[in-house]
C-alpha positions, 0 to 999 in steps of 0.5 A, a space after each residue: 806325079 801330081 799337077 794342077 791349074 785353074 782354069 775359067 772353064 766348067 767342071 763338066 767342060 774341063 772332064 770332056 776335054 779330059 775324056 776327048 784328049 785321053 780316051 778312046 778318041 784321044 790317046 786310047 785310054 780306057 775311062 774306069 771311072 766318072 763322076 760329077 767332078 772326077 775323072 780316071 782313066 787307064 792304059 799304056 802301063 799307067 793312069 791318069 785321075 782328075 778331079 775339078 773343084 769350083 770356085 771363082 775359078 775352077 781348080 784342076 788337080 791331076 795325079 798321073 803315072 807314066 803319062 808326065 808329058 801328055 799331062 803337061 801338055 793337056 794343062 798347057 793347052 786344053 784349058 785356056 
């Protein structure tokens, strides 16, 4: 399922959420792969890819698998 929103917070500031709510310190998935505006992580039988675009304001577009309740909620609170 893919998601998005816009957010008035930085591309390195929206992946450090990303990384703190799902990672390791979050809900245990593994991080596989980051870069400047891209994020991916892994676990539980599913995936969570992030990429962030900046422009007046930042765009954030999430493609996950098995993780639909843990996305929205992310979006809904994490990035306001």
């Amino acid at each position: 399922m893919r998601y998005g929103t816009e957010t008035k917070l930085s591309t390195s500031a929206v992946l450090d959420r990303v990384s703190e709510y799902f990672g390791e310190g979050g809900l245990g998935l593994a991080e596989t792969s980051r870069d400047a505006c891209c994020i991916s992580l892994e676990g539980g039988g599913g995936d969570v890819t992030v990429t962030v675009t900046e422009g007046d304001k930042t765009s954030v577009d999430v493609e996950t698998r098995e993780w639909d309740y843990q996305v929205k909620k992310f979006l809904a609170d994490k990035l306001r």
